[in-house]
RODO-2510 file (C-alpha; in nm, 4 decimals, decimal comma):
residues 444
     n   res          X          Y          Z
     1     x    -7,4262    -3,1373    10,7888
     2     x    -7,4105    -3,3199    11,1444
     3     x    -7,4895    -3,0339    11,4326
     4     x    -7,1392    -3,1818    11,6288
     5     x    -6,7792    -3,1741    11,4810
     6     x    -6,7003    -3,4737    11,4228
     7     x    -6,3248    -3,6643    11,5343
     8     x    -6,1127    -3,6466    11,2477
     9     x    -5,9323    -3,9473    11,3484
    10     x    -6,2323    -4,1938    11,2332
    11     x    -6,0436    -4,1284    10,8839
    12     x    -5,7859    -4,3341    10,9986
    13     x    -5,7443    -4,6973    11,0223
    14     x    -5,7810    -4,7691    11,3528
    15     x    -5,5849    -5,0887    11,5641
    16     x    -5,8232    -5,3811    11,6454
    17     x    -5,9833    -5,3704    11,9479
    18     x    -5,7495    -5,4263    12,2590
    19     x    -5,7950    -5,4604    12,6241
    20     x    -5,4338    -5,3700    12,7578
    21     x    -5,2393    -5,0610    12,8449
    22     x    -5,2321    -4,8078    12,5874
    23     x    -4,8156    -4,7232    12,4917
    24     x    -4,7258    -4,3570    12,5379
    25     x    -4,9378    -4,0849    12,5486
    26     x    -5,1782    -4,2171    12,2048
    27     x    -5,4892    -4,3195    12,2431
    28     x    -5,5844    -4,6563    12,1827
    29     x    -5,9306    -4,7435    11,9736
    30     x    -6,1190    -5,0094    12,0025
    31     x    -6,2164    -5,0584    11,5875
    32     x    -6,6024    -4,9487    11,7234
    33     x    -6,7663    -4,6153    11,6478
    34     x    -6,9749    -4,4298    11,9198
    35     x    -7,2584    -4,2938    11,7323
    36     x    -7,4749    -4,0135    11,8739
    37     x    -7,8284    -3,9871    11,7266
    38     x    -8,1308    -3,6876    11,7150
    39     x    -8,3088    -3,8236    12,0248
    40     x    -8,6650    -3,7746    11,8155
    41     x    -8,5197    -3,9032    11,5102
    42     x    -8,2612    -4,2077    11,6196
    43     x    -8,4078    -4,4897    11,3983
    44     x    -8,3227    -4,2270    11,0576
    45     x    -7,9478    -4,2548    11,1339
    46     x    -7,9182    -4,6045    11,2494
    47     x    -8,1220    -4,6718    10,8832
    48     x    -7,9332    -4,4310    10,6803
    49     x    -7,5447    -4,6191    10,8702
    50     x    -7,7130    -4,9654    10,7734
    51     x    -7,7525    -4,8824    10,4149
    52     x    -7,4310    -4,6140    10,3889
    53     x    -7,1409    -4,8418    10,6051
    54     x    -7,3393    -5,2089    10,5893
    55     x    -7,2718    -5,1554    11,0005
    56     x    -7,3391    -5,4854    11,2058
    57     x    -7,7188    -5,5701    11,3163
    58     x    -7,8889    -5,3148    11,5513
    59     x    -7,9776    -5,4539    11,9209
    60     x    -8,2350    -5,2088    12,0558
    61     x    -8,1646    -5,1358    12,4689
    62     x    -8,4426    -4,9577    12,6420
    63     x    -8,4118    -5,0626    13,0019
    64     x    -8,0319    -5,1680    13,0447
    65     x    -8,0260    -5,5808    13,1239
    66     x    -7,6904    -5,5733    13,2705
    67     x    -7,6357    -5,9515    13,2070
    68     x    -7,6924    -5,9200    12,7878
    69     x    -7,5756    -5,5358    12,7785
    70     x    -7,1961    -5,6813    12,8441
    71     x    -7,1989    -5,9440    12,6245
    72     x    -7,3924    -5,7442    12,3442
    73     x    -7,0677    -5,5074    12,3929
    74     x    -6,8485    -5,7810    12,3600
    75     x    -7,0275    -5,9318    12,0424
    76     x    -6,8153    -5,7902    11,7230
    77     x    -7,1441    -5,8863    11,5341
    78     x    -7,3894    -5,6565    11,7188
    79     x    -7,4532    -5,2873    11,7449
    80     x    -7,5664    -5,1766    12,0580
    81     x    -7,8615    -4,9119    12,0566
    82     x    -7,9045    -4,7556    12,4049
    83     x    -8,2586    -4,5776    12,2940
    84     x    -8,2985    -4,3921    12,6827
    85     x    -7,9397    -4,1923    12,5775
    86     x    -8,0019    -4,1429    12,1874
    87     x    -7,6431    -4,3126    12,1394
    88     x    -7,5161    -4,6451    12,0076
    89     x    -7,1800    -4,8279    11,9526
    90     x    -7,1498    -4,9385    11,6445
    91     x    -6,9207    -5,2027    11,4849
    92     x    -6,8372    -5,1760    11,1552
    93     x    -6,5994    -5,3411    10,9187
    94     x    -6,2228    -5,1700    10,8651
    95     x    -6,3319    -5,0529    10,5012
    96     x    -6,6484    -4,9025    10,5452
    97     x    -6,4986    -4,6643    10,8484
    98     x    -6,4605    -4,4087    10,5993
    99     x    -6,8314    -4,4080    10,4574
   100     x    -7,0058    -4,4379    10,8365
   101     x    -6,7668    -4,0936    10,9315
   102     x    -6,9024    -3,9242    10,5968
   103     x    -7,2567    -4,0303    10,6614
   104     x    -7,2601    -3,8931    10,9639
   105     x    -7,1075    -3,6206    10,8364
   106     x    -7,3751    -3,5216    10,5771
   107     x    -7,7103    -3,7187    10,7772
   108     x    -7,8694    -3,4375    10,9743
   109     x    -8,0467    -3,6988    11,2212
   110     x    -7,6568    -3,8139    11,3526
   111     x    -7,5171    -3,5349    11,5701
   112     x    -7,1852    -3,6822    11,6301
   113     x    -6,9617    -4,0332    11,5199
   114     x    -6,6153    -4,0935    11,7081
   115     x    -6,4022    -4,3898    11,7340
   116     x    -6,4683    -4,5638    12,0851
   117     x    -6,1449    -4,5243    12,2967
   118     x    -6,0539    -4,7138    12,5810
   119     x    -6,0060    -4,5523    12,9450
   120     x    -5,8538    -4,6165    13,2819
   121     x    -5,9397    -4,5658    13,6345
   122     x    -5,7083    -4,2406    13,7663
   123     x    -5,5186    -4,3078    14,0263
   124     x    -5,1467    -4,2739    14,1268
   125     x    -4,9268    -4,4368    14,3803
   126     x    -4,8438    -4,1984    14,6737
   127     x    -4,5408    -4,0786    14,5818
   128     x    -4,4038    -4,1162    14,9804
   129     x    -4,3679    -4,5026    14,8531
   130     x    -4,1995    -4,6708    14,5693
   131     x    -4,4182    -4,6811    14,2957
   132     x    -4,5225    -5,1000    14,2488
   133     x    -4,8292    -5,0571    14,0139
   134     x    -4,9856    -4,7842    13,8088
   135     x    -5,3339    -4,7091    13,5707
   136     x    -5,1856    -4,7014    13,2316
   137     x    -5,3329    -4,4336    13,1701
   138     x    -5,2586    -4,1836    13,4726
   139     x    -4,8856    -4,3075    13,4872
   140     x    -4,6237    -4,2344    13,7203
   141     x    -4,2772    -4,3262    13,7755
   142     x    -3,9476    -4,4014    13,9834
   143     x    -3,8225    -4,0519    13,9102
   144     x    -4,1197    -3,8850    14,0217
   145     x    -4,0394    -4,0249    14,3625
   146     x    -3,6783    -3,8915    14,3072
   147     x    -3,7483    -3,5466    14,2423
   148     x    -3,9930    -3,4803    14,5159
   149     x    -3,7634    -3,4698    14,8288
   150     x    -3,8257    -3,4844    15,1486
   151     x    -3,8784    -3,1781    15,2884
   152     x    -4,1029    -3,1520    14,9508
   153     x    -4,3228    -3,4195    15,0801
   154     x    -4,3196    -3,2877    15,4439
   155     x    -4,4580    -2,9251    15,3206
   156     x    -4,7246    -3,0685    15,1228
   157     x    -4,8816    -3,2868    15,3707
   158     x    -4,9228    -2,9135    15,5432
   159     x    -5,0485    -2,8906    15,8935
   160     x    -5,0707    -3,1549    16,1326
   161     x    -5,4289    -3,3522    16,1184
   162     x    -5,5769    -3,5853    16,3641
   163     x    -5,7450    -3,8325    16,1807
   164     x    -5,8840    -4,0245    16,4884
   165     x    -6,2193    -3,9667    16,3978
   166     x    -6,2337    -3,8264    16,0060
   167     x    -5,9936    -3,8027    15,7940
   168     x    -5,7979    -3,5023    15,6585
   169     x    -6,0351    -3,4576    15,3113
   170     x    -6,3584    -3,4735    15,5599
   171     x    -6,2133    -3,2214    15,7377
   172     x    -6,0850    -2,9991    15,5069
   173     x    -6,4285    -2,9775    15,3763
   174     x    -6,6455    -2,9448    15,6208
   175     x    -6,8227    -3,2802    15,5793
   176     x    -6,7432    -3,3309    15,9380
   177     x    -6,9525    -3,0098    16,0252
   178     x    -7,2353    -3,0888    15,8405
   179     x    -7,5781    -3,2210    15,9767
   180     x    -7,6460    -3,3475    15,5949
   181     x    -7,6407    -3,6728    15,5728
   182     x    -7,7307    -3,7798    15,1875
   183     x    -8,0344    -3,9553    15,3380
   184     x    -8,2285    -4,1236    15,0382
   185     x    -8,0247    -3,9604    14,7498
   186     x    -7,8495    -4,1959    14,5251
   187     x    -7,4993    -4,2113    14,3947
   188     x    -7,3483    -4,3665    14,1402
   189     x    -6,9832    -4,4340    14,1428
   190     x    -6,9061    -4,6125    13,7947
   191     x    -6,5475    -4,7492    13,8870
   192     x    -6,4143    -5,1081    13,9409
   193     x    -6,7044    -5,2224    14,1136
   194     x    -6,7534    -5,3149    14,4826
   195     x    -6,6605    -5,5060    14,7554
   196     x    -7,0233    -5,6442    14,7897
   197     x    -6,9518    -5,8248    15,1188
   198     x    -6,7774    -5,4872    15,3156
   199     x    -6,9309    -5,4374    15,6353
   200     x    -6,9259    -5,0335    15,5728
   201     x    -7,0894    -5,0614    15,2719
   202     x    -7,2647    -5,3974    15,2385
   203     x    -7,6002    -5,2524    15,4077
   204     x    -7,6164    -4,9228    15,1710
   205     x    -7,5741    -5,0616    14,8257
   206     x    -7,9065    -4,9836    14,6328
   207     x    -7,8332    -5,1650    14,3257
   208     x    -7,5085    -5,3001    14,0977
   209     x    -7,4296    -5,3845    13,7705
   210     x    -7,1406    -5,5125    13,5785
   211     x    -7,0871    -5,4123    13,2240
   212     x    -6,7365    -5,6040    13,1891
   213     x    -6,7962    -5,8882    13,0000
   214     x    -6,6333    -6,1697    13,1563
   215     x    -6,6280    -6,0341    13,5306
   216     x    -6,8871    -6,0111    13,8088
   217     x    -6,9545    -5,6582    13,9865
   218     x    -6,6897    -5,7709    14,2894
   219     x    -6,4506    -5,5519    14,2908
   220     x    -6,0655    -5,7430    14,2268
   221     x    -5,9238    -5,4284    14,1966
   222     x    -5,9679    -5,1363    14,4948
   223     x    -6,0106    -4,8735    14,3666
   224     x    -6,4026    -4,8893    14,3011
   225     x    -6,4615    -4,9820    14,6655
   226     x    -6,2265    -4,6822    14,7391
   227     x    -6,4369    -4,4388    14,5567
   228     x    -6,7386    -4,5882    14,7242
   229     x    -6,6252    -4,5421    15,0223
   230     x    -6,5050    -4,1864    15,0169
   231     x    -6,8527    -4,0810    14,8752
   232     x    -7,0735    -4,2342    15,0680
   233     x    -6,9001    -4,4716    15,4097
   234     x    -7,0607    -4,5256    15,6882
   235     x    -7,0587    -4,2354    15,9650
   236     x    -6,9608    -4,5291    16,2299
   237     x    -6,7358    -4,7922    15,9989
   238     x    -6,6296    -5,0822    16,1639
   239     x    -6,2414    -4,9809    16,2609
   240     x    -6,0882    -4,6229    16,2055
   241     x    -6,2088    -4,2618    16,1028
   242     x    -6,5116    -4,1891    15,9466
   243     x    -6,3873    -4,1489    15,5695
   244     x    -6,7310    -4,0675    15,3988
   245     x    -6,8697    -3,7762    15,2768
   246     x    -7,3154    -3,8442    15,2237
   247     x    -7,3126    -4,1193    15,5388
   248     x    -7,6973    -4,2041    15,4087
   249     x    -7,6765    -4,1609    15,0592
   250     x    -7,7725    -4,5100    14,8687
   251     x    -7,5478    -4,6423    14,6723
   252     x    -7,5307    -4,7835    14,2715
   253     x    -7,2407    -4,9692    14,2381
   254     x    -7,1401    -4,9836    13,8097
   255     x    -6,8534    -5,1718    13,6975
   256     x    -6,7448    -5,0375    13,3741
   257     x    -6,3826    -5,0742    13,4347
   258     x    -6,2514    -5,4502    13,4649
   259     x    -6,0259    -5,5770    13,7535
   260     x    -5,7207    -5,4575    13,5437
   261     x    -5,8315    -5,0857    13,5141
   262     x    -5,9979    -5,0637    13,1882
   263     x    -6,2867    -5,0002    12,9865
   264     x    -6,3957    -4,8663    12,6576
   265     x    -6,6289    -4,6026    12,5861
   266     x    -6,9210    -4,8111    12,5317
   267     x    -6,8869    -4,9537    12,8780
   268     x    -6,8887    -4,6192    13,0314
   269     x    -7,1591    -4,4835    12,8289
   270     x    -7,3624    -4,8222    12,9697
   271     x    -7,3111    -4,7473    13,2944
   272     x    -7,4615    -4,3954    13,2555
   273     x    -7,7456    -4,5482    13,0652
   274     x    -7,8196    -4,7813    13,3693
   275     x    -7,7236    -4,4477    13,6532
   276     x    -7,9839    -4,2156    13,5204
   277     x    -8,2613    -4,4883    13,4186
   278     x    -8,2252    -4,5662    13,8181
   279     x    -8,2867    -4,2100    13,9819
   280     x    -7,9117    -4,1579    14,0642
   281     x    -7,8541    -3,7875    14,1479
   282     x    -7,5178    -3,7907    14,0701
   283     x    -7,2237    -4,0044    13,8558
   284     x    -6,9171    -4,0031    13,9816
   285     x    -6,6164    -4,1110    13,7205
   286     x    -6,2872    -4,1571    13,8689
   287     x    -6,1549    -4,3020    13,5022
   288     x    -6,0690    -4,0688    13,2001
   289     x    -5,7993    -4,1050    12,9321
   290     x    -5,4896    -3,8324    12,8197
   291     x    -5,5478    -3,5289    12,5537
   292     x    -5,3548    -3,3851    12,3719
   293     x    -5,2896    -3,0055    12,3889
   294     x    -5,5705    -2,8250    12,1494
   295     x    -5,7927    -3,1469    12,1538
   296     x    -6,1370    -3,1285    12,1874
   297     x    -6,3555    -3,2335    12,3834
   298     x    -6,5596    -3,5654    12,2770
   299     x    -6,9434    -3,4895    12,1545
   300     x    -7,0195    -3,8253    12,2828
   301     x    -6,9965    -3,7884    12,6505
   302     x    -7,0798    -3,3987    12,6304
   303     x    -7,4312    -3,4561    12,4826
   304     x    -7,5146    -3,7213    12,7125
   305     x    -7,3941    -3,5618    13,0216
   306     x    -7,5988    -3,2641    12,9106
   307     x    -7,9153    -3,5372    12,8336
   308     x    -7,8137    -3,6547    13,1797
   309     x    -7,8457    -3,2965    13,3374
   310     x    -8,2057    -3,2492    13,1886
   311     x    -8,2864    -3,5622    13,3374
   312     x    -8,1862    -3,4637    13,6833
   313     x    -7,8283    -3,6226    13,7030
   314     x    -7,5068    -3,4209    13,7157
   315     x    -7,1693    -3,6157    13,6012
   316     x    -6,8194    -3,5524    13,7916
   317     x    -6,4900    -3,6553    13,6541
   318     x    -6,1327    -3,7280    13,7965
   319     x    -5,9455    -3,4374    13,5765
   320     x    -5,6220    -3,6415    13,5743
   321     x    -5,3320    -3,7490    13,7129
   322     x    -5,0344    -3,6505    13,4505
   323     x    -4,9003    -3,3684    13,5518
   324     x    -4,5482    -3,3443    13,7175
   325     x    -4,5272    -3,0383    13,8734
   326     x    -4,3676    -2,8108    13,8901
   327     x    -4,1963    -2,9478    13,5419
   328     x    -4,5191    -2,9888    13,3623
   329     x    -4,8590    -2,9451    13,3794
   330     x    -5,0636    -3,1779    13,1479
   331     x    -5,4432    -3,0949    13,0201
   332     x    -5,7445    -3,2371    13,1794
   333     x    -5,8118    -3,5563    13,0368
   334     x    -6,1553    -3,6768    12,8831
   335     x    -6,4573    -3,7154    12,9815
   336     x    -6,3477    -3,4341    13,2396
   337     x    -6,2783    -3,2037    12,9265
   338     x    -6,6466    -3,1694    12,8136
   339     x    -6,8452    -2,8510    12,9707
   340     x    -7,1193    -3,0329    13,1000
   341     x    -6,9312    -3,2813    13,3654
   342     x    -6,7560    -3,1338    13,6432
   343     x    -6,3817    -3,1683    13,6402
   344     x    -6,2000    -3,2255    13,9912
   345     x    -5,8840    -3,1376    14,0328
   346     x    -5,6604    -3,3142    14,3839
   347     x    -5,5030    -3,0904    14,6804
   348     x    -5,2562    -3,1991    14,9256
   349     x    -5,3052    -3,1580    15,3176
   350     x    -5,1494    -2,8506    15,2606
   351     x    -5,4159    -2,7461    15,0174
   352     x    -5,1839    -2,7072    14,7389
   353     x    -5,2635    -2,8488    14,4196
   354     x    -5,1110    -3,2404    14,4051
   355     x    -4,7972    -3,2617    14,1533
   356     x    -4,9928    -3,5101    13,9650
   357     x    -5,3588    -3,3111    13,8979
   358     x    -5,4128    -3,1923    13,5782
   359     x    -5,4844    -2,8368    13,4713
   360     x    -5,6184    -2,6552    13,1891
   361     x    -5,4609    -2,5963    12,8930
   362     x    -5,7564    -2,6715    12,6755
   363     x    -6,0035    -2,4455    12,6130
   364     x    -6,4204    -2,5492    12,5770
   365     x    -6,4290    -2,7509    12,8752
   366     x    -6,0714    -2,8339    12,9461
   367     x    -6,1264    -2,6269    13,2230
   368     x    -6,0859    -2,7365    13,6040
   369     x    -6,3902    -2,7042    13,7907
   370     x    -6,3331    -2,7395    14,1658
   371     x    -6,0840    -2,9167    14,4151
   372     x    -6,1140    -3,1691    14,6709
   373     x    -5,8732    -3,3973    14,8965
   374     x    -5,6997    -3,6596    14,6772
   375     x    -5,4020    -3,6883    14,8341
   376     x    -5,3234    -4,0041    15,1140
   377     x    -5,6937    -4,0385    15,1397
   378     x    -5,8338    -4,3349    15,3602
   379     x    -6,1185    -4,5449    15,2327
   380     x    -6,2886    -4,8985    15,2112
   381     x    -6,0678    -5,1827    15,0216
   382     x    -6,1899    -5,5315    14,9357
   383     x    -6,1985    -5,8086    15,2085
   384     x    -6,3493    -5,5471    15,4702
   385     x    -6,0393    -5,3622    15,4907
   386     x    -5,8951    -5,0195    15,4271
   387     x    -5,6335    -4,8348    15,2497
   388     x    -5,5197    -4,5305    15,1275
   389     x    -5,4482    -4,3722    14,7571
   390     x    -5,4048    -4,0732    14,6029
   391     x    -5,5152    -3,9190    14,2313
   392     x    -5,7542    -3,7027    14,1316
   393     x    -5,9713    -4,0533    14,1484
   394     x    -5,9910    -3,9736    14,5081
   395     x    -6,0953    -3,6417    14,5244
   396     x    -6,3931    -3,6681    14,2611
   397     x    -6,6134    -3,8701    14,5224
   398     x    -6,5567    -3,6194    14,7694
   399     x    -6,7864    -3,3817    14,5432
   400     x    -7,0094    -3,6349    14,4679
   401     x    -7,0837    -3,7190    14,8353
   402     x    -7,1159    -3,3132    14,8429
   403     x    -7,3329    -3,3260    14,6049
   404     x    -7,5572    -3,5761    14,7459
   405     x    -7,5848    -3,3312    15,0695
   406     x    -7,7092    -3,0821    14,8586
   407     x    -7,9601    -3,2412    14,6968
   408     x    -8,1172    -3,3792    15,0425
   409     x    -8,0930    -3,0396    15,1354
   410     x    -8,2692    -2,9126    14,8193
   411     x    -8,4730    -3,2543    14,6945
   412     x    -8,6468    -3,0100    14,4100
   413     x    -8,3326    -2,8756    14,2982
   414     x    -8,2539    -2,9564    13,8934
   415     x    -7,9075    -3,0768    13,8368
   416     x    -7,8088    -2,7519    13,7096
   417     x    -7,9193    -2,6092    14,0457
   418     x    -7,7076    -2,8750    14,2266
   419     x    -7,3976    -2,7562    13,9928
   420     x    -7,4776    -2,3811    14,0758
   421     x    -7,4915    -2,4179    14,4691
   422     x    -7,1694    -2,6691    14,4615
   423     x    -6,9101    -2,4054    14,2627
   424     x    -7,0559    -2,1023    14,3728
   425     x    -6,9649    -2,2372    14,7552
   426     x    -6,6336    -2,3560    14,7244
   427     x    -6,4068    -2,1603    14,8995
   428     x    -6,1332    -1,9663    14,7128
   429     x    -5,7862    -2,0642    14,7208
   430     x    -5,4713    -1,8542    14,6355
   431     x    -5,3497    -2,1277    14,3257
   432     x    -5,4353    -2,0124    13,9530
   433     x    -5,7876    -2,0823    13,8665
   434     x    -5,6248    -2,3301    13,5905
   435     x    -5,5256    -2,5555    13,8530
   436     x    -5,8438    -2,5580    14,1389
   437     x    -6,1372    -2,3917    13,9222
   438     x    -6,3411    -2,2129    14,1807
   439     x    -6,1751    -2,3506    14,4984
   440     x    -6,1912    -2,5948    14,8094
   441     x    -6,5281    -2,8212    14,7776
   442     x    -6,7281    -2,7265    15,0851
   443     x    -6,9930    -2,9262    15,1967
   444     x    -7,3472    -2,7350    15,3137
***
């Protein structure tokens, strides 16, 4: 038997692959499997899936070419083999599904075979404005705005904050206080991509890649150039507060997300590929999809963050954005849900937990991690500009820039070190473990 359970839904038929919103709360497949292989032993499982499932040619990837690795994922008549990770996306036809999910059930040298799933950037529309356009994913709604009054909205912006020269989420962590700088490390916000031409950022960007087929690494979107921002702006940007956490760090801008707000697994398992091959310290994923209650965690992204951790990297998440508190609190959403990435849950100014962030229901891995700012937070937006959005999208590059501070601080640190010296610093707040993990992010 396979050493990873394996997703019970590959049994299924499962809808042709699709690029738009999923409907409700199920998830939507793309038709491709995600196929993770013994790293000493990948080519035994790739030949027993050829002869078992007849799955579509194998193209080998060793050092991610950004250029072919998008179309190669766009190519219904290639597998893609990403050797560095020990995983591959597979296509195979509608009637051998069946025989690839029992082959992988019984070949030892396959540790895990899921359906790919598509997944959405996580952000939500501050709720102090009429809601105009949402993530599919992370949804919200013209009743959420109705239910949160006034004086609802007034106590969770808390105490008064002058932003003149950081904002509020700087602030409330300490980044402001810090003599860390994130000189040298690298960071790796895979997102929407970048404004490449933003006079904050332009100077910092170490290297980018688009795996979109279709669509350049320019950002049409925001919110990539919004993560960017928050994790690593400039100390100086051109107009307003400082909004950035690592003010040195270097920057590797992946689009795995398109313009719209989407991506499928393969895209996202790509851009890690390409993050850790490049020295980045640590990913930052402001993107994730619903679970249900009770639903594990995928093997997939668990065994490569934990490949990714060995190899120095740690992996944050966004835990969510689909909660309407008080009413309901929804489970952290995947990739967040898998032990080995960090899942980041958003406060308000007032250092309560946002209505919107997720919490955990789930148990191994569901669980929240840490909180940061994600509420009303000012960043970089394409055309030079600036804005500001809310979600737990937000607060996730707030702990990667901390992250990056630590590791200048402690360049021999392993990523597990990083992890260890991030949680056990956060400082405690009085809201249920469920909802912030182990507290406030504070930077060193």
């Amino acid at each position: 038997m396979a050493n990873g359970p394996l997703d019970r839904h590959a049994f299924g038929e499962q809808p042709p692959r699709a690029n738009g919103a999923p409907s409700g709360r199920g998830a939507e497949y793309t038709g491709r499997y995600v196929v993770l292989l013994d790293p000493d032993n990948q080519e035994s499982g790739l030949s027993a899936l050829r002869s078992a499932a007849d799955i579509a040619p194998v193209q080998r990837v060793s050092e991610v070419e950004t250029t072919t690795v998008s179309d190669l994922l766009e190519n219904p008549g290639v597998s893609v083999h990403f050797e560095e990770l020990g995983a591959a996306v597979v296509e195979v036809r509608a009637d051998q599904r069946h025989a690839l999910v029992t082959t992988a059930e019984a070949d030892p040298s396959i540790i895990a075979a899921e359906p790919e799933r598509m997944v959405y950037a996580s952000v939500i529309t501050a709720p102090q404005q009429a809601p105009t356009e949402f993530f599919p994913a992370y949804r919200s709604d013209e009743e959420t705005v109705e239910r949160h009054t006034k004086t609802e909205m007034a106590l969770a912006q808390g105490p008064a904050v002058d932003e003149q020269k950081w904002t509020w989420g700087l602030q409330a962590i300490r980044a402001n206080l810090s003599s860390l700088t994130g000189r040298g490390v690298k960071i790796a916000v895979l997102d929407t991509g970048v404004d490449t031409d933003h006079p904050d950022l332009v100077e910092r960007i170490e290297d980018m890649a688009s795996f979109v087929p279709g669509e350049t690494v320019e950002d049409g979107q925001g919110h990539g150039t919004h993560c960017i921002g928050t994790a690593a702006g400039p100390a100086s940007p051109q107009q307003g507060p400082r909004y950035g956490v690592a003010t040195e760090a270097r920057i590797l801008a992946g689009k795995v997300l398109s313009n719209a707000g989407s991506g499928a697994d393969g895209q996202i398992l790509a851009g890690m590929a390409w993050a850790v091959a490049r020295g980045a310290r640590v990913i930052s994923m402001s993107l994730g999809a619903p679970v249900r209650p009770g639903e594990l965690f995928p093997q997939t992204y668990e065994q490569l963050a934990q490949r990714a951790l060995q190899r120095g990297t740690l992996v944050v998440a966004a835990a969510g954005n689909e909660s309407r508190r008080p009413q309901s609190v929804e489970p952290v959403g995947r990739p967040a849900n898998c032990p080995s990435i960090l899942a980041v849950a958003s406060l308000d100014q007032s250092l309560t937990t946002s209505f919107f962030s997720c919490g955990a229901l789930n148990g191994a891995g569901g669980e929240v991690n840490i909180a940061a700012p994600g509420r009303d937070v000012h960043s970089a937006a394409p055309g030079g500009g600036y804005q500001s959005m809310s979600g737990t999208s937000m607060a996730t590059p707030h702990v990667a820039g901390v992250v990056a501070l630590l590791a200048e601080a402690n360049p021999n640190a392993s990523a597990d070190g990083l992890k260890g010296s991030l949680l056990s610093s956060a400082f405690p707040l009085t809201q249920p473990v469920e909802d912030v993990g182990n507290g406030l992010l504070q930077a060193p």
